[in-house]
MIBAVO-199061 format. One record per residue (C-alpha): residue number from 1; residue in one letter; chain; y, z, x. Coordinates in steps of 0.05 Angstrom, whole numbers, plus 5000, padded with zeros to 4 digits. Example, Ala and Ser with C-alpha at 12.3 -4.5 7.8 and 13.67 -1.06 7.14 Angstrom:
BEGIN
+-----+-----+-------+------+------+------+
!   n ! res ! chain !   c2 !   c3 !   c1 !
+-----+-----+-------+------+------+------+
!   1 !   A !     A ! 4910 ! 5156 ! 5246 !
!   2 !   S !     A ! 4979 ! 5143 ! 5273 !
+-----+-----+-------+------+------+------+
***
This chain:
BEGIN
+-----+-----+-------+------+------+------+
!   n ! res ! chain !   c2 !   c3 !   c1 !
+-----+-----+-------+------+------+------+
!   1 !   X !     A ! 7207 ! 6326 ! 7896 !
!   2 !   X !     A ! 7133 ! 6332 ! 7928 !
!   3 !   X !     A ! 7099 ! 6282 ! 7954 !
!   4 !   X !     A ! 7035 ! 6251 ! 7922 !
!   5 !   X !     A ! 6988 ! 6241 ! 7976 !
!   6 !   X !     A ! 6936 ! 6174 ! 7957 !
!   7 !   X !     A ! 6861 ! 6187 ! 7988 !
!   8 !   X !     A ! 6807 ! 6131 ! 8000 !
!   9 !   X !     A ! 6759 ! 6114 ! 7943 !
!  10 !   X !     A ! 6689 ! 6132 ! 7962 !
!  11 !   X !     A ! 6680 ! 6054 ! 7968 !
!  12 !   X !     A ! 6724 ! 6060 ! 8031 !
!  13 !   X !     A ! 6695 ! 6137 ! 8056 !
!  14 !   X !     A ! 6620 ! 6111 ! 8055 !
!  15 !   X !     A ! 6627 ! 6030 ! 8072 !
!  16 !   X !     A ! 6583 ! 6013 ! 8120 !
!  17 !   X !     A ! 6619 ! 6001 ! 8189 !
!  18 !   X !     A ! 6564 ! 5955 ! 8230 !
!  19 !   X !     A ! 6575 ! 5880 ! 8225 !
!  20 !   X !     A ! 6519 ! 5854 ! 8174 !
!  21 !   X !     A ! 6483 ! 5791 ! 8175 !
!  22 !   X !     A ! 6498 ! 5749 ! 8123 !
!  23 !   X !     A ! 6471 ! 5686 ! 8122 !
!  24 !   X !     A ! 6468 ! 5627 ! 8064 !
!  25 !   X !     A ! 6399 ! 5588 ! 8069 !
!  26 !   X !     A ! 6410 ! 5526 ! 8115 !
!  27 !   X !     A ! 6462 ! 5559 ! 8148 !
!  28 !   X !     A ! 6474 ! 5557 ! 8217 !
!  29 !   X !     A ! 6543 ! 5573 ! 8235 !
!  30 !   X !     A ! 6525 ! 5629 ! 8281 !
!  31 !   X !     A ! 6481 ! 5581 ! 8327 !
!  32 !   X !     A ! 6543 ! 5531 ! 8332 !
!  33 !   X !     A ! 6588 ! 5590 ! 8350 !
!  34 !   X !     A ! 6629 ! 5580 ! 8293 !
!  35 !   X !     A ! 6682 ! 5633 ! 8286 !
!  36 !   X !     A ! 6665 ! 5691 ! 8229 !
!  37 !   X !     A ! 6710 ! 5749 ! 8203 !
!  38 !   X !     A ! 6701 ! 5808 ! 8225 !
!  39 !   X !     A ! 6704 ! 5847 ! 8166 !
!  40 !   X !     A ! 6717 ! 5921 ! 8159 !
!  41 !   X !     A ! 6705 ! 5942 ! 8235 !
!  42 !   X !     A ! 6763 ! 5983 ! 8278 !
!  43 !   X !     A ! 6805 ! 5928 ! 8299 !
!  44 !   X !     A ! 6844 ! 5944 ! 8373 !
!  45 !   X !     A ! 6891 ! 5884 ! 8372 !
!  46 !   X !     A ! 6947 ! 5876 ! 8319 !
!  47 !   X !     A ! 6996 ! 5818 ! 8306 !
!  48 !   X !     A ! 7057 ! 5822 ! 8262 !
!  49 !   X !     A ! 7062 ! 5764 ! 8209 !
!  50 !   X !     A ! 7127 ! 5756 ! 8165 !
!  51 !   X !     A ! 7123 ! 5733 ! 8102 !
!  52 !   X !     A ! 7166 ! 5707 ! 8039 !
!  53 !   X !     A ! 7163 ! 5744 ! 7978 !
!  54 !   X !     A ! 7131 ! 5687 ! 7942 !
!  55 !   X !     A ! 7091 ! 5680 ! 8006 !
!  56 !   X !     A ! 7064 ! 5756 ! 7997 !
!  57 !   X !     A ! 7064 ! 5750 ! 7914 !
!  58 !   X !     A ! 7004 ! 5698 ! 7929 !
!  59 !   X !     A ! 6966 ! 5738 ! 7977 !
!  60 !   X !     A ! 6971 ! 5791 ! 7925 !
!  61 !   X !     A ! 6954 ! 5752 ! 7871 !
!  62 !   X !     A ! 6892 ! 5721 ! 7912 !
!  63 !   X !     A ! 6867 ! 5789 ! 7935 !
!  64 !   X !     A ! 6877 ! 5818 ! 7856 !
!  65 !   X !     A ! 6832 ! 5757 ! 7835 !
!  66 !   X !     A ! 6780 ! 5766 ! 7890 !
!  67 !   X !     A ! 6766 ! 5831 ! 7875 !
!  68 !   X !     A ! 6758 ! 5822 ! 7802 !
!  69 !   X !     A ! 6709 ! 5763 ! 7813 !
!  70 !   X !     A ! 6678 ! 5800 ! 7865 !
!  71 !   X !     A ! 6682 ! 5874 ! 7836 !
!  72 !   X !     A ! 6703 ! 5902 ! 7900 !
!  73 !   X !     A ! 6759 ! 5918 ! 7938 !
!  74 !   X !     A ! 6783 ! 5860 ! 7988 !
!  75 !   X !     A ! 6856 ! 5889 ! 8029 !
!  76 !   X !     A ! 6899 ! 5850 ! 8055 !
!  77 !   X !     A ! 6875 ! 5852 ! 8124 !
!  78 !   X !     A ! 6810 ! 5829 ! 8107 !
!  79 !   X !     A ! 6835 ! 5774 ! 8067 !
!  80 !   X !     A ! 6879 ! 5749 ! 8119 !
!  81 !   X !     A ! 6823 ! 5760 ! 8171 !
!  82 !   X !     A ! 6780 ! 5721 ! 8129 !
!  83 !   X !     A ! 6827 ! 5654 ! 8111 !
!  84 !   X !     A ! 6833 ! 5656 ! 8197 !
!  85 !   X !     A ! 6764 ! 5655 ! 8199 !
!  86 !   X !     A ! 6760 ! 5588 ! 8162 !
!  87 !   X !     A ! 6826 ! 5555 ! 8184 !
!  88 !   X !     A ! 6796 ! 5570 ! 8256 !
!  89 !   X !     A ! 6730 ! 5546 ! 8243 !
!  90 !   X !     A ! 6750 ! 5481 ! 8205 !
!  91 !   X !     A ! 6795 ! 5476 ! 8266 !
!  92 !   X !     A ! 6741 ! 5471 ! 8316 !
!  93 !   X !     A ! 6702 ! 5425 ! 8265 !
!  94 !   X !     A ! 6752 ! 5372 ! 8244 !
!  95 !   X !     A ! 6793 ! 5383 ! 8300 !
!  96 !   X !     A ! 6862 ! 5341 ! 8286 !
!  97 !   X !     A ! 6833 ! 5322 ! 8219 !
!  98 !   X !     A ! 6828 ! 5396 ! 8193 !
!  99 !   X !     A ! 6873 ! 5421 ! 8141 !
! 100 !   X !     A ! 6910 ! 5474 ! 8193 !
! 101 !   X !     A ! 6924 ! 5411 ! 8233 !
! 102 !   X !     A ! 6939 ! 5369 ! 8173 !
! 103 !   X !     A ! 6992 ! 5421 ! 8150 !
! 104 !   X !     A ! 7029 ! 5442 ! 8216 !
! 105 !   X !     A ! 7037 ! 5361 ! 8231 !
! 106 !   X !     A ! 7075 ! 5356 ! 8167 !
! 107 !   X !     A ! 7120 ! 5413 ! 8171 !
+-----+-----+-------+------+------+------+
***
C-alpha cells in the first residue's frame, strides 16, 4: 500500500519567519518585559507534555475554532506557546492571585 506523503500549504512555505511587532494602541507590555509568544520562529528547546484525550479533544477543538475566527492556520505548538505566554505573564502580574496560581493551589 504506498504511502501518501502530506506537503505544507503555501501559508506555511512563504510565512514570514522574523518576529513582528504587534502592538494594540496603549499597549505597553514590551516596556514592562512582559513575556510574549514567540510565534512561528525555529524553536531549539522542546518539552514533552502528556495529555488526556479529553485534555487533547479541547486543544483541538480550540485550535479548529481559532482558525475559523481567525481564517488562518494556528498548530498546536503555537497555541500552546501562546496560552504560556499569558499564564506566564498574568503570573508575573497577579502573582499568587493569577489564575495559574489560583488553579495549581486547588488541585
Amino acid at each position: 500500500m504506498p504511502r501518501r506523503v502530506t506537503m505544507p500549504g503555501a501559508d506555511e512555505l512563504f510565512r514570514p519567519t522574523a518576529k513582528q511587532a504587534k502592538k494594540k494602541a496603549g499597549s505597553d507590555d514590551e516596556a514592562q518585559g512582559a513575556v510574549v509568544d514567540s510565534g512561528r520562529v525555529k524553536h531549539d528547546e522542546k518539552m514533552t507534555v502528556y495529555l488526556t484525550a479529553d485534555e487533547l479533544l479541547a486543544v483541538e477543538q480550540a485550535r479548529l475554532q481559532l482558525r475559523a475566527a481567525l481564517g488562518r492556520t494556528v498548530d498546536r505548538g503555537r497555541f500552546v506557546r501562546a496560552a504560556i505566554a499569558e499564564a506566564l505573564a498574568d503570573l508575573d502580574a497577579h502573582g499568587t492571585d493569577s489564575a495559574v496560581a489560583q488553579r495549581l493551589s486547588s488541585t
